[in-house]
N, C-alpha and C positions, 0 to 999 in steps of 0.2 A: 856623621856626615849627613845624614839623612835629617837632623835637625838645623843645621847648618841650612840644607837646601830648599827646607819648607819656611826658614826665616827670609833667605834670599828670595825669595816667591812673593812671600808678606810684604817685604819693604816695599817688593815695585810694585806691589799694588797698591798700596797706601800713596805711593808716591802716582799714581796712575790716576787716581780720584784726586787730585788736582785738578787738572784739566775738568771733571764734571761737578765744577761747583754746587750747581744747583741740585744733584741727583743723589749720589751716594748708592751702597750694595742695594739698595731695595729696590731699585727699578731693573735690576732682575727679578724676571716674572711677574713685572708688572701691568698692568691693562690700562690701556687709556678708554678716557672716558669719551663721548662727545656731547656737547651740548644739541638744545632743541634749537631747531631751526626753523623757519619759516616753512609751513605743508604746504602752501601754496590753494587749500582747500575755501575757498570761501563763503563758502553756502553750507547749508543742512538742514533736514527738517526734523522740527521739535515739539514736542505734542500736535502734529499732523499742521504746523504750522513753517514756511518758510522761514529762515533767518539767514542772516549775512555776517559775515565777520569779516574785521582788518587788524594783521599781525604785525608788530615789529621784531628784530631781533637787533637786539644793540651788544656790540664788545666794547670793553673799557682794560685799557694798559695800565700798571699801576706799578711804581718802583715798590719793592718792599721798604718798607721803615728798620728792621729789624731781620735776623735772620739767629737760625737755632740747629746747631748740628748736634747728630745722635750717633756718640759710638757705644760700642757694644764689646763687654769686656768679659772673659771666661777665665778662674784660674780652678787648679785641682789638686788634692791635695789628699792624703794620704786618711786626714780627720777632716772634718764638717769645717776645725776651728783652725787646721791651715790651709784649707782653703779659701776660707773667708780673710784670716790673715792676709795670704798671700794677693790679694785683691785689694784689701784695704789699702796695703803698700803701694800697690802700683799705681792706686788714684789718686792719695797724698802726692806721689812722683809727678802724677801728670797735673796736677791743679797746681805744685810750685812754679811750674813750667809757664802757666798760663796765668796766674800773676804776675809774672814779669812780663807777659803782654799786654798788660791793662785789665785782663777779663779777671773782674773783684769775682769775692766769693760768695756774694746774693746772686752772681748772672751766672753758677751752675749748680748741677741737682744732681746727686747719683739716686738712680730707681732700682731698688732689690729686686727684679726678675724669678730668680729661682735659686734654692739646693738642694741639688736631687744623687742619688747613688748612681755611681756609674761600674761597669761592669767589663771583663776582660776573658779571652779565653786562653787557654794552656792547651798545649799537645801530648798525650805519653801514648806513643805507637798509633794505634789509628784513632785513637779515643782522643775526642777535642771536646773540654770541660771548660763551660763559663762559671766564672766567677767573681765575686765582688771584689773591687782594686781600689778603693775609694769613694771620696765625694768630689762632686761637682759648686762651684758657687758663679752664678753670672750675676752683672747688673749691667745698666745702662749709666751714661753720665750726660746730661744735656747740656748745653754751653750756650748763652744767649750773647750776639754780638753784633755788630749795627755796620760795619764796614767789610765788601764781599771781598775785600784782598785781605783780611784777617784771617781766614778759612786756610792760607797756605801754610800760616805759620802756624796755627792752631794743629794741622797734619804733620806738620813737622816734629810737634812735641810728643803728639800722641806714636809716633814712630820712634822716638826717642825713646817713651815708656813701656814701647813692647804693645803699643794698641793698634790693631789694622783693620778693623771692622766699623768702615763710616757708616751707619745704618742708613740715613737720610738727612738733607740740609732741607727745615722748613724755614718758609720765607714768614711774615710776620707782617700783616697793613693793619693799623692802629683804627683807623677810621672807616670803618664795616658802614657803619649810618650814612657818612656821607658818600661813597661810592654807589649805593644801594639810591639816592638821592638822585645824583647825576643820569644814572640809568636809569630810572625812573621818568625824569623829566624829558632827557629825550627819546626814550619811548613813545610815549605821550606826544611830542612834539612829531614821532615821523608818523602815527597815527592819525592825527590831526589835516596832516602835510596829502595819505593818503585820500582820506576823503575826500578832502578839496580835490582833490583831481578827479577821482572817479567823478565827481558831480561834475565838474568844467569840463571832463572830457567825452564822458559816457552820459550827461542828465541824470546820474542816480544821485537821488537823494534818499540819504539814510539818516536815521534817527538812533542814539546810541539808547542800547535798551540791560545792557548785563558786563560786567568782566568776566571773561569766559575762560581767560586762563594768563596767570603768573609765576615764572619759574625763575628765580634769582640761580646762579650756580657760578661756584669759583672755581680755576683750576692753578693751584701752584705751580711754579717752573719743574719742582721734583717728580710731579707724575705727566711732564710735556715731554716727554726724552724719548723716543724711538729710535731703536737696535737694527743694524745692521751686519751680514757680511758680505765679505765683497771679496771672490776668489775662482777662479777657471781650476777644476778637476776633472783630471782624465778618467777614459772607463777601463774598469776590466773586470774581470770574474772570478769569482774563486770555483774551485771544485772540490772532490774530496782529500785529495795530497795537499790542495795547498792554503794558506788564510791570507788575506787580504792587512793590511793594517797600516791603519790611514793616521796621516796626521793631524794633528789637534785646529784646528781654523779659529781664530781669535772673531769674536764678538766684540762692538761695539757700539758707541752709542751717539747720538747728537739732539741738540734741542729742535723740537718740532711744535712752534707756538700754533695756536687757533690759526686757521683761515680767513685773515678780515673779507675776502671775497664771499664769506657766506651770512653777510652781516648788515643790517639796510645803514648801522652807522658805525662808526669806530670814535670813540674818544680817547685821544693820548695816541696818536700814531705810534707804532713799531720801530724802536730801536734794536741796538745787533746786540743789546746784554738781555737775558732771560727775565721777565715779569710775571706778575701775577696777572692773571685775566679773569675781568667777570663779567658775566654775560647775563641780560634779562631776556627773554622770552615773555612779550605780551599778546593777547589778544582778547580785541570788543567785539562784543555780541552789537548787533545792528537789525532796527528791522526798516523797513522800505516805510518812509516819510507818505502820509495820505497828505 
């Protein structure tokens, strides 16, 4: 029974990581990052001399090209050589499965991970005795695939094989050079856009004297995902007759892209499907025009 109902567990959640395409288990416990944004600081002095700076901060939307799911498969076995066995079967199982969905056999990898002893205890009266009960063997298997409604069926077979551990879905943008390009130029360009203004509005004229700072940075849809829960619990107390015992509250998750509000531009407005995002951070060093 009890394996019965840790299978019924598995399925829905394999079937559960549907819904979070772009995330899988590992964005539990996961931290998001943020990028740089504009200090706002424009001035400083440097070897006992004033200087002036003007920052851009650009975001850029990007459909992925490609995308790459990671599960993560453990089987255990009595020998080193049926555990590995029994693992080797089950990726055969699932790679059949996923040929008949198009995905050939160059678009996946399985990666050996680990095998290691694992260990069990006994009872005889009060004396509780660990001991060795086997091996352990995990790998990973990666799956490279270009269409994000392929992901349900791919779940579906990995459920089929007894696999419920989606590690993470990476997204995949072919052209790193030209994105890096884009941002770049209009960087530059709101740079540019600044000065003129401060000159036609304020008379400063500045003379560009240093690059004082560039920071490219990408962030995939799989680490945009922030966790919520949402539930009203009542109070009460325990004391020493009695224990408290609370129910389980379910965690989950939704896509949380960059803030274009904190960005002097955005290329590729914000659609309602999860992208990749990359952001450049520039700033010119400036000194005051004689």
């Amino acid at each position: 029974m009890k394996k019965i109902l840790t299978l019924i567990i598995l399925v829905l959640s394999g079937l559960t990581l549907a819904a979070a395409q772009e995330s899988g288990n590992r964005t539990y416990g996961a931290q998001r990052r943020k990028p740089l944004v504009n200090t706002g600081v424009l001035t400083a002095t440097v070897n006992n001399k004033e200087v002036y700076f003007i920052e851009a901060n650009i975001l850029m939307n990007t459909k992925p090209d490609a995308f790459q799911a990671v599960f993560g498969l453990v089987q255990e076995g009595a020998t080193a050589e049926e555990s590995n066995n029994k693992l080797t079967a089950q990726v055969a199982a699932f790679t059949r499965d996923l040929e008949k969905l198009g995905i050939r056999q160059n678009d996946t990898f399985v990666d050996f991970i680990a095998q290691n002893k694992i260990y069990d205890f006994t009872t005889n009266g009060t004396a509780i005795t660990e001991k060795f009960s086997g091996f352990e063997t995990k790998k990973n298997i990666n799956i490279r695939y270009k269409d994000r409604e392929t992901l349900d069926k791919i779940l579906s077979a990995a459920v089929k094989a007894s696999i419920f551990d989606l590690i993470e879905v990476k997204s995949i943008v072919s052209d790193m050079s030209g994105v890096h390009a884009k941002l770049f130029d209009e960087a530059v360009k709101i740079i540019k856009q600044k000065e003129a203004s401060y000159a036609n509005a304020f008379g400063i004229k500045l003379n560009a004297s240093n690059l004082a700072n560039e920071k490219y940075d990408t962030f995939y849809p799989g680490e945009l995902y922030d966790n919520y829960q949402a539930f009203e619990s009542g109070t009460t107390y325990s004391d020493y007759n009695r224990t408290v015992i609370r129910q389980r509250k379910t965690r989950t998750f939704f896509y949380q892209p960059l803030d274009a509000n904190n960005f002097d531009a955005v290329i590729n407005q914000m659609g309602i499907e999860p992208v990749a995002q990359f952001t450049l951070y520039l700033r010119m060093q400036y000194d005051l025009k004689k």
